[in-house]
PALUM-61339 format. One record per residue (C-alpha): x, z negated, y negated; residue in three letters; chain; residue number from 0. Coordinates in Angstrom, 3 decimals, always signed. Each point is the difference from the previous one (the first is absolute). Layout:
REM PALUM-61339
<atom><u>X</u><w>Z</w><v>Y</v><resn>ALA</resn><chain>A</chain><resi>NUM</resi></atom>
...
REM end
This chain:
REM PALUM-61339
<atom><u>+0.722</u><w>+25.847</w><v>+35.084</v><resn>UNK</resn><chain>A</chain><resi>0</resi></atom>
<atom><u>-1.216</u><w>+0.200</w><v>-3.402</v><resn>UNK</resn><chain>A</chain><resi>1</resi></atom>
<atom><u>+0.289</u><w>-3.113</w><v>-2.421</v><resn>UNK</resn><chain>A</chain><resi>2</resi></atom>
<atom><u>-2.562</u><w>-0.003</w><v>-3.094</v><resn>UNK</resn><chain>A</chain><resi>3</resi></atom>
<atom><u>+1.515</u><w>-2.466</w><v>-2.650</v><resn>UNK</resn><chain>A</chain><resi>4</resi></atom>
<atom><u>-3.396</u><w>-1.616</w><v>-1.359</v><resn>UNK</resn><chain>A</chain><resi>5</resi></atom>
<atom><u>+0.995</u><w>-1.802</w><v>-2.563</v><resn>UNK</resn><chain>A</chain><resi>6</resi></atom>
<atom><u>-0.419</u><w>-0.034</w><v>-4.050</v><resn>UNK</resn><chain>A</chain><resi>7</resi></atom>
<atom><u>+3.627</u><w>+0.927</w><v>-1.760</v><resn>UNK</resn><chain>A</chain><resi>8</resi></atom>
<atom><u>+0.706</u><w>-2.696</w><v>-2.570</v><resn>UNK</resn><chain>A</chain><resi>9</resi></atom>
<atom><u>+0.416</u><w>+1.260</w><v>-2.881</v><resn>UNK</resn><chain>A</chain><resi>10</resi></atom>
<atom><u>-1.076</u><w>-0.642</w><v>-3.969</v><resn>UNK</resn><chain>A</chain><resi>11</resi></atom>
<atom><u>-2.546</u><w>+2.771</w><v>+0.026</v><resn>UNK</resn><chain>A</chain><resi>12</resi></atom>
<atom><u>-1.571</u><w>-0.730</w><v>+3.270</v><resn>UNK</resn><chain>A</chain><resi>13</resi></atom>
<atom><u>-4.064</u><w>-1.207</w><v>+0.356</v><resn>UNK</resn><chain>A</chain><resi>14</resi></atom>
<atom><u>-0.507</u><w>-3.810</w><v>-0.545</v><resn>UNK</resn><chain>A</chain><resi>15</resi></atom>
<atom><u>-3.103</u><w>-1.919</w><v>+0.112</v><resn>UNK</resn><chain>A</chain><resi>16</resi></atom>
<atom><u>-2.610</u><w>+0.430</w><v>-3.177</v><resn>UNK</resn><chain>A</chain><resi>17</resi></atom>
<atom><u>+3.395</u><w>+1.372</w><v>-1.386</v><resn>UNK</resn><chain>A</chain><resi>18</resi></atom>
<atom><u>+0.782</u><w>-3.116</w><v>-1.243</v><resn>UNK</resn><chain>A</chain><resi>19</resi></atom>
<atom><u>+3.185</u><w>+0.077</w><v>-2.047</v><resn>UNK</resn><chain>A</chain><resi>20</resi></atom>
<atom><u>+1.500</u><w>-3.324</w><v>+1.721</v><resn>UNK</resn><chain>A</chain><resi>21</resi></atom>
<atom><u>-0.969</u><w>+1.766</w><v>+3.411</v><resn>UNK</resn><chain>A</chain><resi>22</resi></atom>
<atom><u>+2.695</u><w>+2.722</w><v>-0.734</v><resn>UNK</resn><chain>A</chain><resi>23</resi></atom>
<atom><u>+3.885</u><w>-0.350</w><v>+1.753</v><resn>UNK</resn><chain>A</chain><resi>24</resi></atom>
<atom><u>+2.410</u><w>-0.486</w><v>-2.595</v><resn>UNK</resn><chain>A</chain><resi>25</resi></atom>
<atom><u>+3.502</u><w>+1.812</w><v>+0.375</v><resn>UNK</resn><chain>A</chain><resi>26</resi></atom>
<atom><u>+3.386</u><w>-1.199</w><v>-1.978</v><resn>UNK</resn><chain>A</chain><resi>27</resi></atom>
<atom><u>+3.525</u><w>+1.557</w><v>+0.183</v><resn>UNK</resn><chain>A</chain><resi>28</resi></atom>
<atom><u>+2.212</u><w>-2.859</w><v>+0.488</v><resn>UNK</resn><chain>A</chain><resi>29</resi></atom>
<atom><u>+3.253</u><w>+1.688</w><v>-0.008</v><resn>UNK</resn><chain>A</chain><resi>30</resi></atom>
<atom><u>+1.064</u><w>+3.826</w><v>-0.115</v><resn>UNK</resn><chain>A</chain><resi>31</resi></atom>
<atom><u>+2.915</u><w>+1.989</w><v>-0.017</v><resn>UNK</resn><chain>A</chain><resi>32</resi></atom>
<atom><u>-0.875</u><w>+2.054</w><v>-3.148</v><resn>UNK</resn><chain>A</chain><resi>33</resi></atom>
<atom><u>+1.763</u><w>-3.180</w><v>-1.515</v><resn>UNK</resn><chain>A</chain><resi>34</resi></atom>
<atom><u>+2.865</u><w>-0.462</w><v>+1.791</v><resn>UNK</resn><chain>A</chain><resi>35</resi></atom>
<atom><u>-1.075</u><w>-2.151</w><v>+2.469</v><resn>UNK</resn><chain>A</chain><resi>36</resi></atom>
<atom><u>+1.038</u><w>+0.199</w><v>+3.779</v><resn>UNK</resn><chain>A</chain><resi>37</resi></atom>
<atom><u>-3.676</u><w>-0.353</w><v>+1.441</v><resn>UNK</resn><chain>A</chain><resi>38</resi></atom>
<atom><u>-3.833</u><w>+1.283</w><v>-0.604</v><resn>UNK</resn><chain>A</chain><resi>39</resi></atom>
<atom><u>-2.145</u><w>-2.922</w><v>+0.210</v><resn>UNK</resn><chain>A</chain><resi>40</resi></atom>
<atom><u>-3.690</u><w>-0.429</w><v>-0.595</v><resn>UNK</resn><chain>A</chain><resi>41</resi></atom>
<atom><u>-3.070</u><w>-2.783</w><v>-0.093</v><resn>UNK</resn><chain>A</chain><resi>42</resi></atom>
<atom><u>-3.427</u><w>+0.410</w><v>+1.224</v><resn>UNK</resn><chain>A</chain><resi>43</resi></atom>
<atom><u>-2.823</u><w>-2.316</w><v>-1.084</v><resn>UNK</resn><chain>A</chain><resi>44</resi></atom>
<atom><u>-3.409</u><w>+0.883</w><v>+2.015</v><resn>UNK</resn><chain>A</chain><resi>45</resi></atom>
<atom><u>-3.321</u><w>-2.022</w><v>+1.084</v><resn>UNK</resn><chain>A</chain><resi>46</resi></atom>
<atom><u>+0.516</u><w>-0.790</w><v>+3.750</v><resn>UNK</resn><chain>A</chain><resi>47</resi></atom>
<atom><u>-3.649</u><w>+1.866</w><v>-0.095</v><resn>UNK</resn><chain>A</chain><resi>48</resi></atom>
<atom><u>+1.233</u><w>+3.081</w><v>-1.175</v><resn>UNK</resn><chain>A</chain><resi>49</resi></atom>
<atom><u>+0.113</u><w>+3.449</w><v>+1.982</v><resn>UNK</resn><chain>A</chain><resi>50</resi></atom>
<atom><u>-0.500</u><w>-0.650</w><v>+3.841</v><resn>UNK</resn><chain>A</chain><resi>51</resi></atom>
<atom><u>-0.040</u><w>-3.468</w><v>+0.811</v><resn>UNK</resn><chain>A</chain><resi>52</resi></atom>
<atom><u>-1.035</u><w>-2.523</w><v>+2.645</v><resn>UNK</resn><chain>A</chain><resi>53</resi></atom>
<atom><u>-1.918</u><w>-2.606</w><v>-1.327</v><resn>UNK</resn><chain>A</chain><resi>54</resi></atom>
<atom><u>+0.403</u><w>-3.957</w><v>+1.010</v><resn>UNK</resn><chain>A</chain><resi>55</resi></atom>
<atom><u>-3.081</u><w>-2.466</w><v>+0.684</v><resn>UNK</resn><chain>A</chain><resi>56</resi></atom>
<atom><u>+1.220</u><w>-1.675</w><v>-3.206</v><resn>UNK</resn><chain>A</chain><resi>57</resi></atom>
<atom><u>-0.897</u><w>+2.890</w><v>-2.061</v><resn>UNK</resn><chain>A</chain><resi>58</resi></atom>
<atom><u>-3.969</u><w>-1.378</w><v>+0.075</v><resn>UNK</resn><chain>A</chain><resi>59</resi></atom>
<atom><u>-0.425</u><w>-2.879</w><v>+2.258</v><resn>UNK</resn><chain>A</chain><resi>60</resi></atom>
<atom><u>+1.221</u><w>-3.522</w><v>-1.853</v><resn>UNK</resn><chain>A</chain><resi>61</resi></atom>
<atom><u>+3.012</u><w>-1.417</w><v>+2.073</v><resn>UNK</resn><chain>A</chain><resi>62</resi></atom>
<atom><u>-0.239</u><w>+3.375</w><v>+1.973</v><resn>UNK</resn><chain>A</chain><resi>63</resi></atom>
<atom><u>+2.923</u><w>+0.845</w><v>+2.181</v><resn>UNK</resn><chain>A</chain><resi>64</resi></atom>
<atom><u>+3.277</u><w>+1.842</w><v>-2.068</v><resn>UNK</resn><chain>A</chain><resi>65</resi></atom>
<atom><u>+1.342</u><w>+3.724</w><v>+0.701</v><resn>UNK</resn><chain>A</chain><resi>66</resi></atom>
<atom><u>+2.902</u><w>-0.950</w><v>+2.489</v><resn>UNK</resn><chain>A</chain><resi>67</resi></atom>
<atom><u>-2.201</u><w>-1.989</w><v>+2.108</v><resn>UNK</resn><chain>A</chain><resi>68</resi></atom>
<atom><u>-1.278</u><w>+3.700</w><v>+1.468</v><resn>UNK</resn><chain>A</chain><resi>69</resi></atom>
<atom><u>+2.776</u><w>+1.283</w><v>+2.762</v><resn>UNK</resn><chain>A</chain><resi>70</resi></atom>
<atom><u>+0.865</u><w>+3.741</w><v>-0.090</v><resn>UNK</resn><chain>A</chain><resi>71</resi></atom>
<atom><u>-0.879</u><w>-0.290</w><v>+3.807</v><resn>UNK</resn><chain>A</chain><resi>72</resi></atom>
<atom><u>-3.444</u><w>+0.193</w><v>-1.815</v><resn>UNK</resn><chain>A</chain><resi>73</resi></atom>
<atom><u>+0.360</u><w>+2.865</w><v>-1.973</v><resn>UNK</resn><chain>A</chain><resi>74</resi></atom>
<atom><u>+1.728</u><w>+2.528</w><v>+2.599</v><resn>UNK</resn><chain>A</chain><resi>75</resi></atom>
<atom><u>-2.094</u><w>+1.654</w><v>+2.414</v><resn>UNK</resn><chain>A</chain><resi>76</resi></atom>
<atom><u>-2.649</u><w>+2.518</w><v>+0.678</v><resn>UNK</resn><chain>A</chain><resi>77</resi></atom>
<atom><u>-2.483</u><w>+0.473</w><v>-3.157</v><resn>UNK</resn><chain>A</chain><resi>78</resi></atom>
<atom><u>-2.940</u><w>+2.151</w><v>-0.413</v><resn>UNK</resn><chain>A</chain><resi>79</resi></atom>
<atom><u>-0.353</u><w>+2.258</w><v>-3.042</v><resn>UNK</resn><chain>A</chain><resi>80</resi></atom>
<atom><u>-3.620</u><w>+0.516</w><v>-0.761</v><resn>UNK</resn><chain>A</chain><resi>81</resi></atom>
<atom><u>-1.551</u><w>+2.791</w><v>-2.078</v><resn>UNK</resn><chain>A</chain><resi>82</resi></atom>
<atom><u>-2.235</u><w>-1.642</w><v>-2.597</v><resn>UNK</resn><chain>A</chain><resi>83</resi></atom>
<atom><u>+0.117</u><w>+2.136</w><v>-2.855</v><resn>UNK</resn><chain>A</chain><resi>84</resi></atom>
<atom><u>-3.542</u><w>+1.237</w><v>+0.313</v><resn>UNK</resn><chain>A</chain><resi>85</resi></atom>
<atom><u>-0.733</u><w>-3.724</w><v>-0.936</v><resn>UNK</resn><chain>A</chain><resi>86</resi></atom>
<atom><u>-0.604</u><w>+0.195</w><v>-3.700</v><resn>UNK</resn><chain>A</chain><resi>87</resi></atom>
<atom><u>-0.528</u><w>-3.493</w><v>-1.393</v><resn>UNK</resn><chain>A</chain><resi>88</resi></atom>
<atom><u>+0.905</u><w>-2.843</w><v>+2.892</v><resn>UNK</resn><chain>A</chain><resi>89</resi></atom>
<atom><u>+0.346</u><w>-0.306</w><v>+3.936</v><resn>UNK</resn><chain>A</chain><resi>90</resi></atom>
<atom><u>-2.852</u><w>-1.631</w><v>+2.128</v><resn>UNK</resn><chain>A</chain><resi>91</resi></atom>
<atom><u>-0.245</u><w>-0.997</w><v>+3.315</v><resn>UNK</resn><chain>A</chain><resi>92</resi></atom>
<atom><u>-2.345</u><w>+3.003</w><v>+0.613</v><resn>UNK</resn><chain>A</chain><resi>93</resi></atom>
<atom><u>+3.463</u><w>+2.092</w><v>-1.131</v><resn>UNK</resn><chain>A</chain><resi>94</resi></atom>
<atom><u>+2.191</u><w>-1.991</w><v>+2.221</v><resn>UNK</resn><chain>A</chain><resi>95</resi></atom>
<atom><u>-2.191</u><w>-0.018</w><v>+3.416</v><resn>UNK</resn><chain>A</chain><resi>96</resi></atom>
<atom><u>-0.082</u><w>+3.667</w><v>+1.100</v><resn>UNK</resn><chain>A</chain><resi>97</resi></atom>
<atom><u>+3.666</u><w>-0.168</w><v>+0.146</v><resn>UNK</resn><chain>A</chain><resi>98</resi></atom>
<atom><u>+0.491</u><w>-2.179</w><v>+2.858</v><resn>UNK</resn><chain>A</chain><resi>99</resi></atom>
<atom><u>+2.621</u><w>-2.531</w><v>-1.422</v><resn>UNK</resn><chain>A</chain><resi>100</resi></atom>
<atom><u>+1.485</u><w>-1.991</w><v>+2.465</v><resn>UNK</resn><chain>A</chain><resi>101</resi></atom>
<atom><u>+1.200</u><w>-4.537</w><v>+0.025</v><resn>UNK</resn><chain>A</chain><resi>102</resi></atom>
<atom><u>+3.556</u><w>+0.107</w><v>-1.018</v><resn>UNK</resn><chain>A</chain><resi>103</resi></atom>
<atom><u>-0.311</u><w>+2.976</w><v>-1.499</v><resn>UNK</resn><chain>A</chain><resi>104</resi></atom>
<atom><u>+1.874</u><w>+1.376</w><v>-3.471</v><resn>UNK</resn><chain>A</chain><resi>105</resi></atom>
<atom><u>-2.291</u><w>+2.073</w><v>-2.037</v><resn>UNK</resn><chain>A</chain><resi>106</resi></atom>
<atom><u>+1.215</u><w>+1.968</w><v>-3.438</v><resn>UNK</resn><chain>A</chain><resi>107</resi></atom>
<atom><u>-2.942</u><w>+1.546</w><v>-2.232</v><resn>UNK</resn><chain>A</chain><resi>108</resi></atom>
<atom><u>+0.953</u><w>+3.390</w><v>-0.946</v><resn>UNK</resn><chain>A</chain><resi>109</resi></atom>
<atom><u>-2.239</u><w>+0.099</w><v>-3.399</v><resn>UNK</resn><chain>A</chain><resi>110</resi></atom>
<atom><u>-0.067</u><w>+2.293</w><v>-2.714</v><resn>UNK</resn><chain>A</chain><resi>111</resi></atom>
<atom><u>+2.334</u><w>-2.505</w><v>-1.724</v><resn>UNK</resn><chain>A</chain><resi>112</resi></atom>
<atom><u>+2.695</u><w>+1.695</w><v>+1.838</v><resn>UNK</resn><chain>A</chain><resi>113</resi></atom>
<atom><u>-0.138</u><w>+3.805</w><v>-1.908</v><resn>UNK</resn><chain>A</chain><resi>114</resi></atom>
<atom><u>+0.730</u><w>-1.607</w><v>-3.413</v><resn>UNK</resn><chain>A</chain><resi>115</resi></atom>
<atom><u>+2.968</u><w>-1.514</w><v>-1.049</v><resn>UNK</resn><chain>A</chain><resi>116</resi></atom>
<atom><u>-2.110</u><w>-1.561</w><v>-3.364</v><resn>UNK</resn><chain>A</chain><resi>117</resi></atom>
<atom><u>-2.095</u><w>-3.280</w><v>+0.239</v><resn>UNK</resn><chain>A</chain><resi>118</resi></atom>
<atom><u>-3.445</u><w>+0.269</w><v>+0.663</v><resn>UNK</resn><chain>A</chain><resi>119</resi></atom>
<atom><u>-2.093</u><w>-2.542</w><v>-1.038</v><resn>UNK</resn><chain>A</chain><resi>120</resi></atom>
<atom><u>-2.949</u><w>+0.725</w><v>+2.279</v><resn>UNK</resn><chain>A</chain><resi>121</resi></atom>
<atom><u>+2.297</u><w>+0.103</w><v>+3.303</v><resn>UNK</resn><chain>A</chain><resi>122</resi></atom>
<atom><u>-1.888</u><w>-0.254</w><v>+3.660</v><resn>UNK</resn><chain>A</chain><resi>123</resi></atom>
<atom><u>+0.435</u><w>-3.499</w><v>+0.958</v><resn>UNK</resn><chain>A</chain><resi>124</resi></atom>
<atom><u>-1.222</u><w>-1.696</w><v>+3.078</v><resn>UNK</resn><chain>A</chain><resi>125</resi></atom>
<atom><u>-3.443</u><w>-1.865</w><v>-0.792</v><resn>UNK</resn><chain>A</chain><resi>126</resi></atom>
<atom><u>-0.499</u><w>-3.041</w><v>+1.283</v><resn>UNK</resn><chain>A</chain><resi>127</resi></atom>
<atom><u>-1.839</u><w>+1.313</w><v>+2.863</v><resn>UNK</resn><chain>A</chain><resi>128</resi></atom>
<atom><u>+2.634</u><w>+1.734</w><v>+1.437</v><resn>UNK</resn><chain>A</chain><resi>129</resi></atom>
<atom><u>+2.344</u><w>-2.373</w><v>-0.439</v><resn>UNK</resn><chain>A</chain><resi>130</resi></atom>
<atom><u>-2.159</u><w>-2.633</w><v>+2.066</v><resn>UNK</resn><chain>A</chain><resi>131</resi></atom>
<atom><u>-0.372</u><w>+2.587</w><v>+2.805</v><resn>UNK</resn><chain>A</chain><resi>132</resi></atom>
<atom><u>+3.917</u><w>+0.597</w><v>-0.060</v><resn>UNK</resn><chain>A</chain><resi>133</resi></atom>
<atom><u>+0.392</u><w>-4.040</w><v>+0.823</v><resn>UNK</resn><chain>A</chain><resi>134</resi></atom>
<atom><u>-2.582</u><w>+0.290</w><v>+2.774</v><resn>UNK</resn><chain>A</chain><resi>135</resi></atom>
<atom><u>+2.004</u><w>+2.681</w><v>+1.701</v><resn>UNK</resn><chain>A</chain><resi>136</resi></atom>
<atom><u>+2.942</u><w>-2.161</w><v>-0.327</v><resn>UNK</resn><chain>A</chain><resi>137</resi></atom>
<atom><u>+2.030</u><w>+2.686</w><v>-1.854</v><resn>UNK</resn><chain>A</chain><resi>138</resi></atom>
<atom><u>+3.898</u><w>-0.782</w><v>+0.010</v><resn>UNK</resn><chain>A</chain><resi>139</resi></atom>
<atom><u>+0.521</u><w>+0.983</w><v>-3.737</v><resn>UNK</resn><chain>A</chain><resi>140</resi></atom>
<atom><u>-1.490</u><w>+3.001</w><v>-2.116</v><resn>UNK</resn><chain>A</chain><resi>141</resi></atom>
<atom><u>+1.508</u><w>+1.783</w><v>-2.957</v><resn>UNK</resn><chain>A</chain><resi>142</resi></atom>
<atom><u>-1.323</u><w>+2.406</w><v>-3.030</v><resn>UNK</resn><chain>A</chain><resi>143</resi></atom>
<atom><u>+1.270</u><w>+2.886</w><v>-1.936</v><resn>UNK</resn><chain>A</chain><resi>144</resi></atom>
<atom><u>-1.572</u><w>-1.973</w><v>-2.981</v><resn>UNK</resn><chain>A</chain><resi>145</resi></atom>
<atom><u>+1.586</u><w>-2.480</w><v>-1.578</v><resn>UNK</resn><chain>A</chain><resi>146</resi></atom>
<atom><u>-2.187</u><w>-3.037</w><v>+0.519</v><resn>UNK</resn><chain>A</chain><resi>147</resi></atom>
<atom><u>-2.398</u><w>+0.255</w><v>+3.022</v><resn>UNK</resn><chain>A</chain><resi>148</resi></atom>
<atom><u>-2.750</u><w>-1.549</w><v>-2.108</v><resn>UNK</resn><chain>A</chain><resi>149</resi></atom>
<atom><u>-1.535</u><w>-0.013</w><v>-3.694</v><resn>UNK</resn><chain>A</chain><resi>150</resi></atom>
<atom><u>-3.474</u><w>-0.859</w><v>-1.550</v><resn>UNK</resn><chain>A</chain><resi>151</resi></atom>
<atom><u>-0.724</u><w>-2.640</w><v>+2.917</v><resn>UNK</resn><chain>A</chain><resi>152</resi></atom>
<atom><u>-0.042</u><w>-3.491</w><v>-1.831</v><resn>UNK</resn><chain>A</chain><resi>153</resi></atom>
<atom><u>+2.114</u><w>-2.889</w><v>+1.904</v><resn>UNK</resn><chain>A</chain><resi>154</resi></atom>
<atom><u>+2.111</u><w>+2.683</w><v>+1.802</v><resn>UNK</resn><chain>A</chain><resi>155</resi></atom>
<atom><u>-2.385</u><w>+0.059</w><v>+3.325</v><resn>UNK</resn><chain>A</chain><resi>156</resi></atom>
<atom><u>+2.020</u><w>+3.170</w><v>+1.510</v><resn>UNK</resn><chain>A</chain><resi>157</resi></atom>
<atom><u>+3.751</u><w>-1.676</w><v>-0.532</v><resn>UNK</resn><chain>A</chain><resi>158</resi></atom>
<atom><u>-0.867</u><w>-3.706</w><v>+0.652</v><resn>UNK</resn><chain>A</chain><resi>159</resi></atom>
<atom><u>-1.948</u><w>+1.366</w><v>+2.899</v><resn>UNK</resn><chain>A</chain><resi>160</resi></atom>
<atom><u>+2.492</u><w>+1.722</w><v>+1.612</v><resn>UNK</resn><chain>A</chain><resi>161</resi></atom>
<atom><u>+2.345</u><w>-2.554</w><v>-0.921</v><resn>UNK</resn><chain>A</chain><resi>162</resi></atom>
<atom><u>-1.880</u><w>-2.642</w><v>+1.855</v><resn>UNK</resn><chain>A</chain><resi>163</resi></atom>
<atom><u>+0.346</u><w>+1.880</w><v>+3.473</v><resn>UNK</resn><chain>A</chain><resi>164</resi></atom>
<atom><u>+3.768</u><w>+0.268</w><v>-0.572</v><resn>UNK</resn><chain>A</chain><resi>165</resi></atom>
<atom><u>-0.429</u><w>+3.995</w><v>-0.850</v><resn>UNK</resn><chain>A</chain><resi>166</resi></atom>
<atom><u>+2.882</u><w>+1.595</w><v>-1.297</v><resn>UNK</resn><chain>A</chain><resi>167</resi></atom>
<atom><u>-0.896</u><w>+1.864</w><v>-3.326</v><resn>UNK</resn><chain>A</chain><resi>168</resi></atom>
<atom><u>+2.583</u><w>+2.640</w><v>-1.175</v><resn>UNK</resn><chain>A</chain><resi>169</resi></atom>
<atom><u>-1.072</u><w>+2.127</w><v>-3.277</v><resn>UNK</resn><chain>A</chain><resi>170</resi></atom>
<atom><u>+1.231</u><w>+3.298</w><v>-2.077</v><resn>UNK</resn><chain>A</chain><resi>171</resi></atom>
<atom><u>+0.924</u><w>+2.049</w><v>+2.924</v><resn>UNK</resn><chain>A</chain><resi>172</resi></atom>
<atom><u>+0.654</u><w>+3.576</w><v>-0.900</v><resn>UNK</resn><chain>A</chain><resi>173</resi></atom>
<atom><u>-1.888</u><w>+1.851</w><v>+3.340</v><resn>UNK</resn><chain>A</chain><resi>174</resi></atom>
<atom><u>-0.602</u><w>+3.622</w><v>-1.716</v><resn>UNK</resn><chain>A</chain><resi>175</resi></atom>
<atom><u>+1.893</u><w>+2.242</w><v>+2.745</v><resn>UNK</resn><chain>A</chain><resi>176</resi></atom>
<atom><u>-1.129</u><w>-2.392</w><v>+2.905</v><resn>UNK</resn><chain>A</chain><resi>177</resi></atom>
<atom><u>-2.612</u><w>+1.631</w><v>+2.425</v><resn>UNK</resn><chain>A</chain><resi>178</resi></atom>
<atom><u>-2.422</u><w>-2.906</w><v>+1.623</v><resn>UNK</resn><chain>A</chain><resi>179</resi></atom>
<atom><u>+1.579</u><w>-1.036</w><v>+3.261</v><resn>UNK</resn><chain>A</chain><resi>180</resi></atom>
<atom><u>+2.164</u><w>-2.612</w><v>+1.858</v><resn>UNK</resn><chain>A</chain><resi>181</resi></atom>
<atom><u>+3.119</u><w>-0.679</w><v>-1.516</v><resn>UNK</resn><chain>A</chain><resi>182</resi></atom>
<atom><u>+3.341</u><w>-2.449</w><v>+0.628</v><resn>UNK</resn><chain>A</chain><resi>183</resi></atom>
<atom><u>-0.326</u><w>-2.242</w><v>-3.360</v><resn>UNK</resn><chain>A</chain><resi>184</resi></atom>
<atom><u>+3.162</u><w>-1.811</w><v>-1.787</v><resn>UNK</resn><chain>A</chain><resi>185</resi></atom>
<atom><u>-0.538</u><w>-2.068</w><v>-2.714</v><resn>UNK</resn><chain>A</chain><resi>186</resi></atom>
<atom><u>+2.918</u><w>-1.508</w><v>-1.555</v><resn>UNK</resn><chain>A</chain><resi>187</resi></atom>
<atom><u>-0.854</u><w>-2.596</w><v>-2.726</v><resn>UNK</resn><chain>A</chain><resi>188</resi></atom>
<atom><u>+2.809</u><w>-1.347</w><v>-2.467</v><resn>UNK</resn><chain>A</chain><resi>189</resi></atom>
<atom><u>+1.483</u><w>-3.700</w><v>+1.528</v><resn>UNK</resn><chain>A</chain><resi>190</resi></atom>
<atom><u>-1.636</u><w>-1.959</w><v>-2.545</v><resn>UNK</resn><chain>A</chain><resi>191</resi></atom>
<atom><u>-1.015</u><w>-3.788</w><v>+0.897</v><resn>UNK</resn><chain>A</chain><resi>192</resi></atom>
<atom><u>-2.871</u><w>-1.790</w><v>-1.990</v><resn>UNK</resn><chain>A</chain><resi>193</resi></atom>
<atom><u>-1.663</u><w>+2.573</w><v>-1.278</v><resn>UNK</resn><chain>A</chain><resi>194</resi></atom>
<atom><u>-3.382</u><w>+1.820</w><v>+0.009</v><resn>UNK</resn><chain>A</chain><resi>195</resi></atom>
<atom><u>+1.103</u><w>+3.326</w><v>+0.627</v><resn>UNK</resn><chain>A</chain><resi>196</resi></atom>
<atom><u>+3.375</u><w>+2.513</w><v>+0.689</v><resn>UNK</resn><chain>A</chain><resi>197</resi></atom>
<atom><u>+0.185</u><w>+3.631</w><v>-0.490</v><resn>UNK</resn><chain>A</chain><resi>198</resi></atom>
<atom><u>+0.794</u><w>+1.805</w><v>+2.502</v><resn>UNK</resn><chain>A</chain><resi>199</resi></atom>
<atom><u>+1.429</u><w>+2.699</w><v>+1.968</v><resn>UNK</resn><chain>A</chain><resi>200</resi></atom>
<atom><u>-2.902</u><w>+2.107</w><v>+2.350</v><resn>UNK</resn><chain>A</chain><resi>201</resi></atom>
<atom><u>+0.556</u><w>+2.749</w><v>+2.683</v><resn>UNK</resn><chain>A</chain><resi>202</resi></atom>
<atom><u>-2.250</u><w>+1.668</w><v>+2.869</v><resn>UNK</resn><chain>A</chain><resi>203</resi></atom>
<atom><u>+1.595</u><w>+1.922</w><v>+2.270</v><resn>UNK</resn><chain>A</chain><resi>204</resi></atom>
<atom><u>-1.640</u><w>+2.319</w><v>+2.333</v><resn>UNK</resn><chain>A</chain><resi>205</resi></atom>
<atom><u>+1.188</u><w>+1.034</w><v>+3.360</v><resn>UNK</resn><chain>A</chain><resi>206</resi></atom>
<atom><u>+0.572</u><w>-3.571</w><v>+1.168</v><resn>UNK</resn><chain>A</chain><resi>207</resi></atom>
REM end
């Protein structure tokens, strides 16, 4: 059995989106024992968007449905890793149908966005298209090495989309030494309640 952790370490220097300075975690020593005290203690302060993340309704759809409303009974399971890093601007439909995807499937897009660790503001996203064929399929939930699965689309078609058909949308997976294949999936978000988003926690293992 071998378990490939698949997530984004948090940490100050790590990729945010546009690099926007109020995107970036924050770290603060709280207590040390360089001066004399008994315990080390430190703060984070972080985006629920930042590094990998699984995204809520909420996020785009007005009244949308908040982060602990999805059950980790939904995000455990057999997922699909799919090599799309021949795709060089956006995923279609025509990208998506030779692969066979299956109703109440997982699908993660393996993109170039997953062999650099800086942000890249022209990262493969899934076009409108794509995501429209993903809801006829009936896809379970489908997550991207990128961190947002959609840009340069006005009114958010891909997310709200998606959204709409209760698809799970997980972003800023790290899937550089993952081959294409079948894989168990964990996804662990943060207990939040109320929110749009929670980081998260991602494995595949193989051999299950």
């Amino acid at each position: 059995m071998k378990i490939y952790d698949i997530s984004t370490t948090i940490q100050s220097s790590m990729q945010v989106y546009k690099n926007k300075e109020e995107k970036k975690p924050g770290f603060r020593n709280m207590s040390n024992h360089d001066n004399g005290q008994a315990v080390h203690e430190s703060r984070i302060d972080m985006d629920v968007h930042c590094g990998t993340h699984v995204d809520a309704p909420l996020h785009m759809l007005k009244d949308g449905a908040t982060i602990e409303t999805i059950g980790l009974e939904e995000l455990v399971g057999q997922a699909r890793v799919v090599d799309l890093t021949h795709c060089q601007e956006f995923i279609t439909r025509e990208d998506l149908e030779p692969l066979g995807l299956q109703s109440n499937e997982w699908v993660l897009f393996k993109t170039r966005s997953s062999f650099s660790e800086e942000f890249d503001f022209n990262f493969v996203f899934l076009r409108e298209d794509g995501a429209r064929y993903l809801v006829e399929l009936g896809i379970r939930g489908v997550g991207t090495d990128a961190l947002g699965i959609e840009r340069a689309q006005p009114e958010y078609p891909t997310h709200r989309s998606l959204f709409r058909s209760n698809i799970i949308i997980v972003e800023g997976l790290r899937l550089k030494d993952v081959a294409e294949g079948t894989y168990f999936m964990v996804i662990a978000p943060l207990k939040l309640t109320g929110l749009d988003a929670a980081p998260a926690r991602a494995l595949l293992i193989e051999g299950m």
